[in-house]
N, C-alpha and C positions, 0 to 999 in steps of 0.2 A: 149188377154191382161187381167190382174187381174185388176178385178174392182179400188181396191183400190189406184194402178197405177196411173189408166185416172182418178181418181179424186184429186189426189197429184199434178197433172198440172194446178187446177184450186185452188188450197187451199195454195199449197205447204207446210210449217211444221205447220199447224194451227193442231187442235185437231180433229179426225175424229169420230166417234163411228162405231168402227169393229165388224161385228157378225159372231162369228163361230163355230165350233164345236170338240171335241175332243170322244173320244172313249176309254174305259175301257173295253178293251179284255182280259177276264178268261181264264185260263187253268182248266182244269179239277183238279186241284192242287190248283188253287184257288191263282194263282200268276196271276199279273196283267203284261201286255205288255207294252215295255219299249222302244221307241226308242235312240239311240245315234243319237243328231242331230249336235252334234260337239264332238271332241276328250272331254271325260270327263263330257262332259253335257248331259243329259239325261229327257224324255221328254215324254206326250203321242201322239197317230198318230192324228193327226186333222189337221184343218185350217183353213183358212179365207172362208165365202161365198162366191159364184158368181153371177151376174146378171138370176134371174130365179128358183135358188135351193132355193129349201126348204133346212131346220138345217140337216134335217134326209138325205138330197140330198148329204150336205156338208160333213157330217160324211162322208158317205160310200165312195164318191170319195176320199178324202183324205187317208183313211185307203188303198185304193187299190191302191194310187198314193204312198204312202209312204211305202208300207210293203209288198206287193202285194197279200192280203190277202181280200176277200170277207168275207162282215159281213151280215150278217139274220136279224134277229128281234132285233130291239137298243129298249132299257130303258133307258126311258127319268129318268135323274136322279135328277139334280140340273139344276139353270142358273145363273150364277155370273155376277156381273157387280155394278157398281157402282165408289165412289171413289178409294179403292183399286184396281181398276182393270186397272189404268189412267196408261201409261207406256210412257217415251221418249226413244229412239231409238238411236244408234251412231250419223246416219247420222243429229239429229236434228228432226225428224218424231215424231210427238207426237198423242195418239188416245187413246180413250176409248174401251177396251174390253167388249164385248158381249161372254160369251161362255156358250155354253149349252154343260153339262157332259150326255153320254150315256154310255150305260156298254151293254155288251152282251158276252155271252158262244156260239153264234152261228156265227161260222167262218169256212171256207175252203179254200184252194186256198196252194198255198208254199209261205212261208214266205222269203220274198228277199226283201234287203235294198236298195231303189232306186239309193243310192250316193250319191244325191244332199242334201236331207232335211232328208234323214237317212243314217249313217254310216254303222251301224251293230243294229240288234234287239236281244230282250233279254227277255224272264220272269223272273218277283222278286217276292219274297213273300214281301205283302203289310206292313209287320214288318222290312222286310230288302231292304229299297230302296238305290239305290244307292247314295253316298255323292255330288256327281255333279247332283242332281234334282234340277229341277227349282222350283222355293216355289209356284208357284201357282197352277202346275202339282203335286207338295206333297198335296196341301189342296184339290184340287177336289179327291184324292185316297184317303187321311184321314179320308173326310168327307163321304165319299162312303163306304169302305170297314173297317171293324173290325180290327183293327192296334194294 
């Protein structure tokens, strides 16, 4: 069960504080890794902590759960959080973002879109991201990489 789950039973839409993590994966091209997490929305691989993981724990499984790619050495880059990062949800779910940005050029594996939380995967060059980014996956790549 995802942590944040069994704690919705006991809060239900109160404001939570989520911490997790995302991943800024290079190509040798210096385009950054894009998932399609819905038709036209576009996104980096990351997610929510679990009971146990470290930030660096959270990266790596999500990047292998969502792209099926194994990452190396992460660069701790940024961590965002504050009032911009406060987000409500269709369902009424409201919580504070914790996210810590990592970047890394050290990756292997075949890259495959799980279907559920990626569609299809893609590299951009950091000048040309796609028009369905989500604005807060634009400022962690903006403020990361040379635009």
């Amino acid at each position: 069960m995802e942590y944040y789950k069994e704690l919705r039973k006991y809060v239900g839409h109160s404001p939570l504080i989520l911490p997790g993590s995302v991943v800024l994966i290079l190509n040798n091209k210096d385009e950054v890794l894009l998932q399609e997490r819905a038709p036209g929305i576009f996104g980096l691989p990351g997610g929510l902590m679990e009971l146990g993981e470290s930030l660096e724990d959270t990266a790596r499984r999500e990047v292998l759960e969502e792209t099926g790619l194994c990452v190396g050495e992460l660069e701790l880059c940024h961590v965002y959080s504050g009032p911009d990062y406060y987000f409500e949800v269709a369902n009424g779910d409201t919580f504070y973002s914790v996210t810590t940005v990592y970047k890394t050029r050290n990756y292997n594996g075949v890259m495959s879109p799980d279907g559920d939380e990626s569609i299809s995967l893609q590299f951009f060059p950091p000048s040309k991201l796609p028009d369905g980014m989500l604005s807060s996956y634009r400022k962690f790549i903006e403020d990361e990489l040379v635009v």
